[in-house]
N, C-alpha and C positions, 0 to 999 in steps of 0.2 A: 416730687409730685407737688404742684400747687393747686392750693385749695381755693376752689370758686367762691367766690368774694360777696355778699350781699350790697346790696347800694348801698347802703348806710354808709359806708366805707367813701371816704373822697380819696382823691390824689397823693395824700402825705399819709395817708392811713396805709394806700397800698407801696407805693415806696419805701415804708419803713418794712411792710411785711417781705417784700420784694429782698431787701438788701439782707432781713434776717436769715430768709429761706434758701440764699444763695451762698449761705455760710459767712453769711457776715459777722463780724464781733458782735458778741452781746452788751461792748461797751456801750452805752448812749452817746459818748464823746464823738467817737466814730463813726458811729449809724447818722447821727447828723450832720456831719461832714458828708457821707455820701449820697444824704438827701436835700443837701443847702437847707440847714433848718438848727434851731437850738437846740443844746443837751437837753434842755428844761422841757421844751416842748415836748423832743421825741420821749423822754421819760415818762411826760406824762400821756400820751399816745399810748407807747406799750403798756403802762400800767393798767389804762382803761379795755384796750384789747385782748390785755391776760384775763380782766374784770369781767369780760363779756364774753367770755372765752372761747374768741377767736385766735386768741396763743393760748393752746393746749399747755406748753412748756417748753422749755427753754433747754437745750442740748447739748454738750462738749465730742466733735466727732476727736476720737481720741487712736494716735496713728498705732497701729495693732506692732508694727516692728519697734518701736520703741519702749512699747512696755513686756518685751520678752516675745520671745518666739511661743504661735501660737498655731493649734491647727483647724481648720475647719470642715464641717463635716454638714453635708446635705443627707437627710437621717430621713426613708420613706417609714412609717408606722401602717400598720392594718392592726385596726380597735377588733377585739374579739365576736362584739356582737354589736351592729351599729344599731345603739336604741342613742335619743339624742342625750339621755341622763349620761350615758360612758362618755358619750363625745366631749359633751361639756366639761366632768369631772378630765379627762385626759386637757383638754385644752388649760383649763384653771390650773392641773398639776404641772405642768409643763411651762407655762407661761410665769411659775412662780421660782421658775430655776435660771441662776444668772446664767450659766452656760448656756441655757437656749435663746438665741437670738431674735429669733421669729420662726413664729409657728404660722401653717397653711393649713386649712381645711381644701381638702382636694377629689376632685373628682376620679371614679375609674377603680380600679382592684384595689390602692392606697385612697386613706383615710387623711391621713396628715403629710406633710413634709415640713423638717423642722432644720432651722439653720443651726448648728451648735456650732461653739468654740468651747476648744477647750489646748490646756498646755501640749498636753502628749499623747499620743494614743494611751496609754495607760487608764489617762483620766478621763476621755472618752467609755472605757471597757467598763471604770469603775460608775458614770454615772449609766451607764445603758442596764448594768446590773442592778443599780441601785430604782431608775425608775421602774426598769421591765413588770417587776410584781405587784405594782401599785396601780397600773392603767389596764390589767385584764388584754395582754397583747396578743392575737389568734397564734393559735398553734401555728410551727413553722416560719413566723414571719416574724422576726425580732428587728431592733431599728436596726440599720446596716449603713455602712458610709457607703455614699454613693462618689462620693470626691473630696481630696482631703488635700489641702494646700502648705 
């Protein structure tokens, strides 16, 4: 998704953000090659728009088959009682666990939908057990894979 741009921004401000967001190296060497422009310069570009923070931060997408077989899981949640204090505490606990990928606040019968990885079903069972009693989850509606790859 790209993010709309304020003017402040000229033409080598959004080519460098352009070449980042398309997964380009984080090297400057190479971000400047792909913008006709210096290491020096782009350096100092990105550092000023980490500065102002129009770069949140800087990312490695990392290929999931090469660091082991992993499974993933679309996980619907129904919070026991929707007041916004459960909501928020569920999101901040959840949001602090590496296995979950991204979390959704969502409309309709479910409350959340959450992306997890994890190695194996096993370690899925262990963190479902292990969250379940700390986010207050309605009776009958425990997180459940909805597809696992």
């Amino acid at each position: 998704m790209r993010c709309s741009l304020p003017r402040t921004l000229d033409k080598l401000d959004r080519q460098i953000l352009e070449h980042l967001q398309a997964g380009g190296a984080a090297a400057a060497r190479e971000t400047a090659e792909a913008v006709g422009s210096s290491k020096s310069v782009v350096q100092r570009r990105i550092k000023r728009l980490e500065e102002e923070g129009v770069i949140l931060e800087r990312v490695a997408v990392v290929d999931p088959q090469k660091c082991g077989p992993l499974m993933t899981f679309l996980v619907e949640v129904e919070i026991e009682h929707e007041r916004v204090d459960l909501l928020d505490d569920f999101r901040k606990t959840v949001l602090r666990l590496e296995e979950v990928q991204q979390c959704y606040y969502v409309t309709g019968a479910t409350d959340f939908m959450l992306v997890v990885v994890t190695k194996d079903m096993e370690s899925f069972e262990a963190l479902s057990r292990q969250v379940s009693p700390k986010i207050r989850i309605s009776d009958g509606s425990r997180p459940r894979s909805l597809s696992a790859r």
